[in-house]
C-alpha positions in Angstrom: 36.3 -5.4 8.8 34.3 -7.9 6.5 30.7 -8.3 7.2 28.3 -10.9 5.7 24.8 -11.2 4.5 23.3 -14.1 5.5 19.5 -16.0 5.7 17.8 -14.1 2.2 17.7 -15.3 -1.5 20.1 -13.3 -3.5 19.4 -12.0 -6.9 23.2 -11.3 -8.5 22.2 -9.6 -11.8 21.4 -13.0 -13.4 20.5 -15.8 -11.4 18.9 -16.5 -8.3 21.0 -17.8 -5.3 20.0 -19.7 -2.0 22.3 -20.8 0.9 24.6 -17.7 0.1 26.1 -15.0 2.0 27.0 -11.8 0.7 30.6 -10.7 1.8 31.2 -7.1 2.1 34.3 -5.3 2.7 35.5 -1.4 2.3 32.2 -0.7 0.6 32.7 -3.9 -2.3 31.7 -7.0 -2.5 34.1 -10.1 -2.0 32.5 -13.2 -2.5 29.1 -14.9 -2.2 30.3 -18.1 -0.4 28.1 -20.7 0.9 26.7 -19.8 4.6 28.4 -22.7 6.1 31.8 -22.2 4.5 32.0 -18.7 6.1 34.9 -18.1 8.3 34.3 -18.0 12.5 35.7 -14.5 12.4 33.4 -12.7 10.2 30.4 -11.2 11.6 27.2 -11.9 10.4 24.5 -10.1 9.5 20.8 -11.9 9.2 18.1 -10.7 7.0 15.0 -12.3 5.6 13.8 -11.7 2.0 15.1 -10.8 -1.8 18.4 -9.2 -1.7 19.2 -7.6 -5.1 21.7 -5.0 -6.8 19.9 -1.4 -5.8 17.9 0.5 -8.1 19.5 3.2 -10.7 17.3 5.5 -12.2 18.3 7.8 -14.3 15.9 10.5 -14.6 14.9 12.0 -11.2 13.8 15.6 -11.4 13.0 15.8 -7.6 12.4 14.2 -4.3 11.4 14.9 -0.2 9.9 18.5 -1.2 12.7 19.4 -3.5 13.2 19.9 -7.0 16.9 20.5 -8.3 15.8 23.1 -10.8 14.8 25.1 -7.4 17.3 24.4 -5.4 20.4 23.7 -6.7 22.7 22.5 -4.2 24.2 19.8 -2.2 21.8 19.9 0.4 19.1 19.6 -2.5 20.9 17.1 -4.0 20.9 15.4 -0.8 17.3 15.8 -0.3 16.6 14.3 -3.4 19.0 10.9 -2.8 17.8 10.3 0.5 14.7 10.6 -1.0 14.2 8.2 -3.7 16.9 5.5 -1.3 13.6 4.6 1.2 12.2 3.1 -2.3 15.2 1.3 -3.5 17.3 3.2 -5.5 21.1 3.4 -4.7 22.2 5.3 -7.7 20.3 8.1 -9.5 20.7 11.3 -12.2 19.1 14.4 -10.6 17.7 15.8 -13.5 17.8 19.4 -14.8 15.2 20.6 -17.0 14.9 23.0 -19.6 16.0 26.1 -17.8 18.5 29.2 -18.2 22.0 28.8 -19.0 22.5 30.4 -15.9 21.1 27.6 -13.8 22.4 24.9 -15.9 26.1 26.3 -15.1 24.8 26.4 -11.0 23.4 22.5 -11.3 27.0 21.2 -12.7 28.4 23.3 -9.9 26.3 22.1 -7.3 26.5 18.5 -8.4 30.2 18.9 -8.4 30.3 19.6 -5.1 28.0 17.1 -4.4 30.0 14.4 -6.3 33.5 16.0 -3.9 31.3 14.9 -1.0 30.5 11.6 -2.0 26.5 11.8 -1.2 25.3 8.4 -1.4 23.9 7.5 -4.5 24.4 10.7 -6.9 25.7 9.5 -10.1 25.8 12.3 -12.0 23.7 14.8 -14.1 20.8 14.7 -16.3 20.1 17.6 -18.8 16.5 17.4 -20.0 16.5 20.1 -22.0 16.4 23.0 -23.0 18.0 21.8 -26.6 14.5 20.0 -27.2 11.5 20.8 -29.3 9.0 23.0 -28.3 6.4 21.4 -30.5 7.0 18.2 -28.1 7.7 20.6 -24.8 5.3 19.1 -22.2 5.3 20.5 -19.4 8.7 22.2 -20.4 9.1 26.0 -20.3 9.4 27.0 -23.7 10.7 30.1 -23.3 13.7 29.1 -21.9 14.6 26.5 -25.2 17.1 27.6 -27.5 19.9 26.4 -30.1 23.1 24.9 -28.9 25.9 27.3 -28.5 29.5 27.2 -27.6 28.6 28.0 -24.1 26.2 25.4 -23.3 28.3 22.7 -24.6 31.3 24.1 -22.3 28.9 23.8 -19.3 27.5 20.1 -20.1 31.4 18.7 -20.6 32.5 20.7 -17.7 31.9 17.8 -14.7 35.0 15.9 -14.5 33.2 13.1 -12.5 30.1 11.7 -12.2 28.3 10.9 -15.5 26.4 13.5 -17.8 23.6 12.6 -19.3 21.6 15.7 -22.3 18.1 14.7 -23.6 18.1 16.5 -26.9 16.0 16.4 -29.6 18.0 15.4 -32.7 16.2 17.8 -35.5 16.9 20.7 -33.5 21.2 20.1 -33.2 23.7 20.0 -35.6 25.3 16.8 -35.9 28.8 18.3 -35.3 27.6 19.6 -31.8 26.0 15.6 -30.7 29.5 14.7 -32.1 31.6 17.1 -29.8 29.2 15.7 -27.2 29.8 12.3 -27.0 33.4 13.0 -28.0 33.3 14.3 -24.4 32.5 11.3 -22.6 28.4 12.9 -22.3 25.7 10.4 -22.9 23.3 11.5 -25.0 19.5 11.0 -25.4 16.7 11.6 -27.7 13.7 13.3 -26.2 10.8 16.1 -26.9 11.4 15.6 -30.0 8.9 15.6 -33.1 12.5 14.2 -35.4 11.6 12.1 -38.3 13.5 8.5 -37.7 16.4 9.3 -40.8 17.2 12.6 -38.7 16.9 9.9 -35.2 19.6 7.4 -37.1 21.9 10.0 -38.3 22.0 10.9 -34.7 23.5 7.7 -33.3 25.9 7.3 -35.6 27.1 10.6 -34.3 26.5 9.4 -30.7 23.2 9.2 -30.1 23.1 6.7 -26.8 19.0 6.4 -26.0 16.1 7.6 -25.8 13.8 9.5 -22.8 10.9 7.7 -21.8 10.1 6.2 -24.7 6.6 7.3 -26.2 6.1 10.7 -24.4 6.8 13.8 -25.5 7.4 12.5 -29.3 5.4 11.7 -32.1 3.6 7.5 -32.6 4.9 5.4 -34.6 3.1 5.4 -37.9 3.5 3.0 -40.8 4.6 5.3 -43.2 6.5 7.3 -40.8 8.4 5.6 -38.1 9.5 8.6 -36.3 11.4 8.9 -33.2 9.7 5.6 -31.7 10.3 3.7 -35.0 14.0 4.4 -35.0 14.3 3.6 -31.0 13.0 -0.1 -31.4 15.0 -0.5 -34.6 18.3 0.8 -33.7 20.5 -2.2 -31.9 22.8 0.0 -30.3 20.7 2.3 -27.9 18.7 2.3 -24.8 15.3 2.9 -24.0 13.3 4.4 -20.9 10.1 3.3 -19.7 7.8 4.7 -17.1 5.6 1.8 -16.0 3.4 4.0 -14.0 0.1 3.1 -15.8 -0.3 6.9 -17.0 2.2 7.8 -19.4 1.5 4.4 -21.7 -0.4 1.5 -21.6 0.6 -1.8 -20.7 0.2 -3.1 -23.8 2.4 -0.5 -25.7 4.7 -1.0 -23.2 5.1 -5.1 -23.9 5.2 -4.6 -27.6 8.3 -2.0 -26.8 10.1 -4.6 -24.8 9.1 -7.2 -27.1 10.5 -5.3 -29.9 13.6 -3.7 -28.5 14.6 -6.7 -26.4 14.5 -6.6 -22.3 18.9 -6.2 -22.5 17.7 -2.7 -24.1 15.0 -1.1 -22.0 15.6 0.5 -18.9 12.9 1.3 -15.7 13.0 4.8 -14.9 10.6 6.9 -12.8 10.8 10.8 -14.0 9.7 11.6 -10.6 9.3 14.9 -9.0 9.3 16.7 -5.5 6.4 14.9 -4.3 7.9 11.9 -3.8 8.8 10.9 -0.1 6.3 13.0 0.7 2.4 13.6 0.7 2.6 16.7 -0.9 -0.7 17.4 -3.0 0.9 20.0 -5.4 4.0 21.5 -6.1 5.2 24.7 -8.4 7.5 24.5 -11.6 8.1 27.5 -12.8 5.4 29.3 -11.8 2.9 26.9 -12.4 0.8 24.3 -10.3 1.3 21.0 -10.8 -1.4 18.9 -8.8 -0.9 15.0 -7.4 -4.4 13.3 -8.0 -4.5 9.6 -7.9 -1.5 8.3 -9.1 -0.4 11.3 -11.5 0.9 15.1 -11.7 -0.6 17.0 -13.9 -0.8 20.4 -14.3 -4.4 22.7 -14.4 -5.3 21.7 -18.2 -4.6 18.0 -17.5 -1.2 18.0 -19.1 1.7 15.0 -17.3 4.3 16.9 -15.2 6.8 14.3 -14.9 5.2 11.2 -12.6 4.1 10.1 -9.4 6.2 7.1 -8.8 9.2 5.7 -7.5 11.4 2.3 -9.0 10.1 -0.1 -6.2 6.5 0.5 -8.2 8.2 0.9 -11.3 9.3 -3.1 -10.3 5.9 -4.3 -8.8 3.9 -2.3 -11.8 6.4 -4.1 -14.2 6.0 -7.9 -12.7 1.9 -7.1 -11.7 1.0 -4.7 -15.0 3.4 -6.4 -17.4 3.7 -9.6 -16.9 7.0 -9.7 -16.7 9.0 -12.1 -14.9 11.3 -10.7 -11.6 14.9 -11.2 -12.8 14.0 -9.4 -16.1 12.6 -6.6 -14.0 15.3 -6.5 -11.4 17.8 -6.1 -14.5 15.7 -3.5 -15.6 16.0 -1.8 -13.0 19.6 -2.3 -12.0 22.1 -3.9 -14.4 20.4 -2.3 -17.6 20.8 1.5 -17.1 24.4 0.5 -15.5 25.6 -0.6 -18.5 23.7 2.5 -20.6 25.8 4.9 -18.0 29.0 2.8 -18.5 29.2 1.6 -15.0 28.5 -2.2 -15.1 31.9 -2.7 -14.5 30.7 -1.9 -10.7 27.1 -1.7 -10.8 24.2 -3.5 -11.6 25.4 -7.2 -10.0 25.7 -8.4 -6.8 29.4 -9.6 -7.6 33.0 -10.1 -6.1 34.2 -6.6 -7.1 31.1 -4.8 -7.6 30.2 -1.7 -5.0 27.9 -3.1 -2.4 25.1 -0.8 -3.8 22.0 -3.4 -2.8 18.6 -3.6 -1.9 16.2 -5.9 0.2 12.9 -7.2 -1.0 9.8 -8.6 1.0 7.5 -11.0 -1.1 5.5 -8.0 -1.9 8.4 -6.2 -3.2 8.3 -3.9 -0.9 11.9 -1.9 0.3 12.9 -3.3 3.5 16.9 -2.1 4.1 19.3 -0.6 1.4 22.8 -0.5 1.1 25.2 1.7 -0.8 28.6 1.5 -0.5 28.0 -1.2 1.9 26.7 1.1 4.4 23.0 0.6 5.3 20.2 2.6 5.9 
């Protein structure tokens, strides 16, 4: 049965619309006719405000009191979904950090069973870690970092569906092994690294896809030294992540990164943790505290642990902090990390075709309703 969309302003992935419907059938799209040249026998649907392609992020360590490193599981998996849907986002990476090869083989199988049961919105798997550099850990658990082995690449090519995403740090890998990587179909990112840019370059031409939120966790750029940062905004062929939470970078550092790497490069993402969905005030990652105190998650000695935000203020901080202008944002937020995972075949517009993976806007921006796979919340 088809349904259809009717009375908001549509946002397809590159223009804005009004006087459309939205046409959805078996979970896709069909068409985005006018509202009077729909036909008497489709049912109607009416909603009031900015109806746009949901929200992928691709780096969610946690959500609703969960973090996947803790529990890894479909229910956790679940959890964490359901919990970062209520603020827009249709299709997400849980994200696994730094932890034993153990766990990392538990969190593909997990996520494979999640992917068998078609959760809503689970994408696939991010790796952060524990291939990174512990001079640039963070909040990482150093002890658990190590070189890349036979093993670990079996694990990270082992999901058949889904996407899998490795932050790596570049200096710390053999090319050979980002090579077997990408061979496999795994996206691969730089991150926690303190790589000078040569090592950075070398790495995309052996696969190198992006780069995890850009800035953190690696060293400036410098005049003499470009580093990490240097090669991300000079390299044409990758992506970058941003958190626009007003704590990780300024605003202005974030502008001149946009500026530099063009907005069809950068890609909103919200490295958020168990808090959010909830009003938890602190949290444990392994075996330390991490507190939530206006806005941030640090841990006792004031060092970040991931962030306190969520992609519907990763859009308003974007428009309100930045500058920036909505459809620019929206993309960010949408069609830009679809194309970096190789989906925007599917996802990322609002398009005959295309999953019906949407979202609903008030003027403030706020999340009204979400769809994914046509079905609503």
């Amino acid at each position: 049965m088809s349904i259809a969309l009717v009375g908001a302003r549509i946002f397809d992935g590159a223009h804005m619309l009004d006087g459309r419907a939205v046409v959805i059938a078996s979970g896709r799209v069909l068409g985005l006719p006018r509202e009077q040249d729909l036909g008497a026998g489709i049912e109607r649907r009416r909603i009031d405000g900015l109806l746009a392609p949901g929200f992928i992020d691709v780096q969610v360590n946690g959500g609703g009191g969960v973090l996947y490193n803790d529990v890894r599981s479909v229910d956790g998996i679940r959890t964490i979904a359901e919990a970062h849907r209520i603020y827009g986002t249709t299709g997400l990476l849980p994200t696994f950090i730094t932890d034993t090869r153990e766990a990392m083989g538990e969190a593909v199988e997990a996520m494979r069973e999640a992917l068998a049961a078609r959760v809503p919105g689970v994408l696939g798997i991010h790796f952060e870690g524990p291939f990174i550099n512990p001079e640039r850990k963070g909040v990482h658990n150093p002890g658990f970092m190590r070189p890349m082995e036979d093993e670990d690449i079996a694990i990270m090519t082992s999901l058949r569906e889904g996407r899998t995403l490795v932050t790596l740090a570049p200096e710390r890998n053999s090319m050979e092994a980002i090579a077997r990587l990408a061979s496999a179909g795994v996206l691969i990112c730089a991150g926690h690294t303190a790589s000078d840019y040569e090592t950075v370059m070398e790495a995309t031409r052996h696969g190198l896809r992006g780069f995890t939120h850009l800035y953190n966790a690696m060293p400036p750029l410098a005049g003499r030294d470009p580093g990490p940062v240097g090669a991300a905004l000079d390299s044409l062929d990758t992506w970058c992540g941003l958190i626009v939470d007003g704590h990780h970078v300024s605003d202005a550092a974030l502008r001149i990164a946009i500026a530099a790497k063009g907005m069809e490069r950068t890609m909103l993402v919200t490295d958020a943790m168990a808090v959010t969905g909830t009003d938890l005030e602190s949290f444990e990652l392994h075996d330390r505290t991490i507190y939530r105190k206006d806005g941030r998650l640090t841990t006792a000695d004031g060092t970040l642990a991931g962030s306190d935000l969520d992609m519907a203020c990763a859009v308003r901080n974007s428009v309100q902090r930045l500058s920036l202008a909505l459809p620019d944002v929206l993309r960010m937020a949408s069609l830009i990390p679809a194309q970096f995972l190789r989906l925007d075949h599917e996802l990322g517009r609002i398009a005959p075709g295309y999953r019906a993976d949407l979202v609903l806007l008030d003027e403030s921006l706020q999340v009204r309703q979400t769809w994914i796979n046509g079905n609503s919340n």
